[in-house]
N, C-alpha and C positions, 0 to 999 in steps of 0.2 A: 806258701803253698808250692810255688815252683822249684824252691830246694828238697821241698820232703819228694814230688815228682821224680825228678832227676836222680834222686839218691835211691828212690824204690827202683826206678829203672835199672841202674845198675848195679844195684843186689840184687835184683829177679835175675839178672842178665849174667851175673857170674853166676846163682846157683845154678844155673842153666847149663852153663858152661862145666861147672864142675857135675853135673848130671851125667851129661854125654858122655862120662868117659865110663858109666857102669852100664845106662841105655845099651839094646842091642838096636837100638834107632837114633837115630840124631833129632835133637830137636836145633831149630836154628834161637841161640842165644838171647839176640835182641830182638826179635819177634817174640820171644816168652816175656823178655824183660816190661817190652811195651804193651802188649796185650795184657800181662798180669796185673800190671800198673793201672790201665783204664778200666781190667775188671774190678779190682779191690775199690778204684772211685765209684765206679755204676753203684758196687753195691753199697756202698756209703751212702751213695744221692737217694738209695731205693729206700734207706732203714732211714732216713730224715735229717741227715748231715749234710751241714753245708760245704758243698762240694762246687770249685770255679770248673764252670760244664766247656767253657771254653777249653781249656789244658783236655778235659774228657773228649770233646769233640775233635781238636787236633791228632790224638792217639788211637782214636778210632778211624780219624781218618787213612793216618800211613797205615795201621793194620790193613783196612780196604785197600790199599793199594800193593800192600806185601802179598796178600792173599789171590790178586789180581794176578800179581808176575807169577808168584808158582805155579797158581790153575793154570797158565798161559802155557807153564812148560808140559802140561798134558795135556791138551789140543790133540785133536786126532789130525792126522795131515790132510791139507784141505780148508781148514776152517782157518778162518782172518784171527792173526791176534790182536788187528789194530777195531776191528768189529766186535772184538770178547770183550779187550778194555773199554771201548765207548760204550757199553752196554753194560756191563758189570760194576764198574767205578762209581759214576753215576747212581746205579741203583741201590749200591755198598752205603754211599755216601748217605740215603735216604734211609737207609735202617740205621747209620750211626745217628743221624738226627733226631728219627723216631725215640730212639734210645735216649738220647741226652734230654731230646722235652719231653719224654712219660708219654709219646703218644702209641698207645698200646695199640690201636685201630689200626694206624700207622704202619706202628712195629709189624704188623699180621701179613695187612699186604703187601708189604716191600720185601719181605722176606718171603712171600712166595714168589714175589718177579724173580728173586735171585737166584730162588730153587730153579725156577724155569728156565734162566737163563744158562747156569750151571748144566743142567740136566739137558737141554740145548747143545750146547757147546763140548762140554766134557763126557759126560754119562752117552749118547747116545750118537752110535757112532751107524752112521748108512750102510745099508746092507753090500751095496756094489763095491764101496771101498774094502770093507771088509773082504768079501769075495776076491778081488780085483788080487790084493794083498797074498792069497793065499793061493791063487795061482800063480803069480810070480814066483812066488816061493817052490811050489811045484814046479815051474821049468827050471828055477834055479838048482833045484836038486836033482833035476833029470838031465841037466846038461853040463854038468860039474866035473864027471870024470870020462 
C-alpha cells in the first residue's frame, strides 16, 4: 500500500507540475500530489475498500498543516500567527479524524469550528484597522510631492 502511496503522490505531483505551466494560476505541486492522494483513499474507504486510514490520516494531516501556513500568509496585520496555528491545526486535525473514522457528527462540527476560526482570522478584518490603513494611505498621498 505504501508504494502505490508514494507513486500516486508523485504522479499527481508531476501532473500538477506539468499543469501549471498552461494554468493562468499556480497550483503548488505537492500539495495537489498529496491532497489528491488522500482524496482518491477517502473515497475508496467511503465506497468499502480497504484502505490503511493510517497513510489517510498522516496525509490529511500535512495537508492541515500546508493549508495552515498559506491561510497564515493572509492574516490581516495584527492578528497572531502563532494564535491562527494553535487554533487552526488542532481543529484541522479533528476533521481529518472525523474523516478517517466516518464520524459524520463529527465531521459537521469541527468543520464549522474551522469556518469560524477562518472567518475569525482571515475573512473578517476590524473596522479601525481598516480605516487606520486608508488614512495612512491618504497622508501618504497628500505628502508625497
Amino acid at each position: 500500500m505504501l508504494t502505490i502511496v508514494i507513486a500516486s503522490i508523485v504522479v499527481i505531483t508531476c501532473a500538477a507540475w506539468l499543469v501549471n505551466k498552461v494554468l493562468p494560476f499556480k497550483v503548488c505541486p505537492i500539495c495537489a500530489g498529496v491532497s489528491g492522494t488522500w482524496l482518491w483513499m477517502l473515497v475508496a474507504l467511503f465506497v468499502g475498500y480497504e484502505i490503511d486510514r493510517i497513510i489517510v490520516a498522516m496525509l490529511l494531516g500535512g495537508s492541515v498543516v500546508g493549508i495552515a501556513y498559506q491561510l497564515e500568509k493572509r492574516l490581516p496585520a495584527g492578528r497572531s500567527p502563532i494564535l491562527w496555528k494553535a487554533l487552526f491545526i488542532p481543529a484541522g486535525f479533528v476533521v481529518a479524524y472525523s474523516l478517517v473514522s466516518l464520524q459524520w457528527a463529527l465531521l459537521a462540527v469541527s468543520l464549522g469550528v474551522v469556518g469560524v476560526i477562518v472567518w475569525a482570522f482571515v475573512m473578517a478584518v476590524p473596522k479601525q484597522r481598516a480605516n487606520q490603513k486608508v488614512e495612512e494611505l491618504k497622508q501618504k498621498m497628500e505628502n508625497c510631492c
